[in-house]
C-alpha positions in Angstrom: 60.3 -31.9 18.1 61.4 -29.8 20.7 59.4 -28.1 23.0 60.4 -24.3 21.6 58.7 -25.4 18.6 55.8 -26.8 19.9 54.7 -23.7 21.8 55.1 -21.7 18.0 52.9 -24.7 16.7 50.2 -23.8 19.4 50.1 -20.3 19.1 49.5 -20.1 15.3 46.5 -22.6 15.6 45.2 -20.4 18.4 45.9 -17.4 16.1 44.1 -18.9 13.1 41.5 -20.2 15.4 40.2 -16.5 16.6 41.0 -15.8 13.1 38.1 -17.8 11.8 35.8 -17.0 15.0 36.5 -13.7 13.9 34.8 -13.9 10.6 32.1 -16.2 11.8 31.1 -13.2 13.9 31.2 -10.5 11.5 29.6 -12.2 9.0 26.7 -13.3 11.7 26.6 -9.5 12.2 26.7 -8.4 8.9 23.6 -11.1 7.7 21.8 -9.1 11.4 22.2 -5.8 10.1 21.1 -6.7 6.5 17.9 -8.2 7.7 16.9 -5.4 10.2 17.3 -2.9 7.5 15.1 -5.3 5.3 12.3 -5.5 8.0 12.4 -1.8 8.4 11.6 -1.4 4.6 9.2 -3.7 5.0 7.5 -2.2 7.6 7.8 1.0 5.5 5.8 -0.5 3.2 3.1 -2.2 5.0 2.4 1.4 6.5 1.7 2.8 3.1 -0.3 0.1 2.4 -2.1 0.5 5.4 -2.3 4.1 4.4 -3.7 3.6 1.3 -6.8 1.1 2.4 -7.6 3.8 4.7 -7.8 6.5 2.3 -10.3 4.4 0.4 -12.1 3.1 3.5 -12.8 6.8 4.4 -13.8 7.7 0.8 -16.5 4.8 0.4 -17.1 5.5 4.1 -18.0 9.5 3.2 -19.8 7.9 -0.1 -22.3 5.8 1.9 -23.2 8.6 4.6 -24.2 10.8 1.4 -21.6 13.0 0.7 -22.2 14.1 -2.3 -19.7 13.3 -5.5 -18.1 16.1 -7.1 -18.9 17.5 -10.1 -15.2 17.1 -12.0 -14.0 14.5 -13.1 -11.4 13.8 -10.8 -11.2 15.1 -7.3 -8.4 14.7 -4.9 -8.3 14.3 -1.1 -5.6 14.4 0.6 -5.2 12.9 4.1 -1.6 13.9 5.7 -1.9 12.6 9.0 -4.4 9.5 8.4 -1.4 6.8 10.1 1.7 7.8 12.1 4.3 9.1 9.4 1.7 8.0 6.5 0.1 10.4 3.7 -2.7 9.3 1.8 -4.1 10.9 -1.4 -7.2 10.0 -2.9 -8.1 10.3 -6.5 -11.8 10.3 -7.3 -13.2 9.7 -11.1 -16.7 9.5 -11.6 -18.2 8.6 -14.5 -21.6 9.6 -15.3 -23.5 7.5 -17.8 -27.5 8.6 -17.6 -28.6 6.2 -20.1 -29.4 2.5 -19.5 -27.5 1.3 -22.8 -24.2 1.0 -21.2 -25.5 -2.1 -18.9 -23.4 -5.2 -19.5 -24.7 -7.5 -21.6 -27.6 -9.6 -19.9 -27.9 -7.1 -16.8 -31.9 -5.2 -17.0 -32.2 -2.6 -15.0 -35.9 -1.6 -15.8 -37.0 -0.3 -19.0 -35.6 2.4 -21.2 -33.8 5.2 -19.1 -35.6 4.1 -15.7 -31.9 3.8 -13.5 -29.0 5.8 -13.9 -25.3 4.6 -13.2 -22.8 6.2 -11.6 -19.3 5.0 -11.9 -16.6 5.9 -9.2 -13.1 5.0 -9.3 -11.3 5.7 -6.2 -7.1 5.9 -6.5 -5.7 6.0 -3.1 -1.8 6.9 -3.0 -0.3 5.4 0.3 3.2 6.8 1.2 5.0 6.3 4.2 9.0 6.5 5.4 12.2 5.8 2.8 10.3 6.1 -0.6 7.4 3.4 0.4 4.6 4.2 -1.8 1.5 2.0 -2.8 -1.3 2.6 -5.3 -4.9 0.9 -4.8 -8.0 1.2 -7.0 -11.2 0.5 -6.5 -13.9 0.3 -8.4 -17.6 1.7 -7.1 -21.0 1.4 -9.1 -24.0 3.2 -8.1 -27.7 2.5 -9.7 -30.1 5.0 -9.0 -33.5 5.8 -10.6 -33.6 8.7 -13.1 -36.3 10.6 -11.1 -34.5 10.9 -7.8 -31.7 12.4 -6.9 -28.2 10.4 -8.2 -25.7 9.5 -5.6 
């Protein structure tokens, strides 16, 4: 081989060399960029779940300092600025069963219509950034007795 030849040999192996450095690298930034975008989501998301445990954390919260439970059926709270760039909303259902027939089978409660129960069912929407949204429920049960006042 002469030496003319040699130097063409070097240069393509050089070229296809940087060639495959080349795509090394844009792939190692392409896989970079595809998992930062996936964290953000996450992230997204665990704020709306955080936003959600919040709303019913402050709903049991206003339950157990006696507020009192609203007379619909379903009542809605709505908590805009609960986390940073988090809504919450808050369904509330109670369910007001007076009579001491609708225990669970072997659960007393005192004879006849002695305790009341009151069941609330709170539904906390969570929404945060790029469509994140999370729905808890949670499921409350109050006994009180007939002659006082109900929760």
């Amino acid at each position: 081989m002469s030496s003319g030849q040699t130097r063409g040999m070097a240069l393509a192996v050089v070229l296809v060399l940087l060639l495959g450095l080349t795509v090394l690298a844009l792939a190692g930034s392409a896989a970079a960029i595809a998992s930062l975008a996936l964290a953000g989501l996450d992230h997204q998301s665990a704020l709306a779940f955080e936003a959600a445990e919040a709303g019913i954390a402050r709903s049991v919260r206003a339950i157990a300092q006696g507020a009192t439970l609203p007379a619909d059926a379903v009542f809605e709270q709505t908590w805009p600025r609960l986390a940073p760039a988090a809504m919450t909303r808050v369904l509330l259902r109670v369910d007001r069963t007076p009579a001491a027939s609708t225990w669970a089978d072997g659960f007393s409660a005192g004879s006849g219509d002695t305790f009341a129960r009151v069941h609330v069912t709170l539904i906390a929407d969570g929404r945060a950034g790029r469509g994140a949204a999370v729905r808890i429920e949670q499921g409350l049960t109050f006994i009180a007795p007939t002659t006082g006042a109900a929760p």
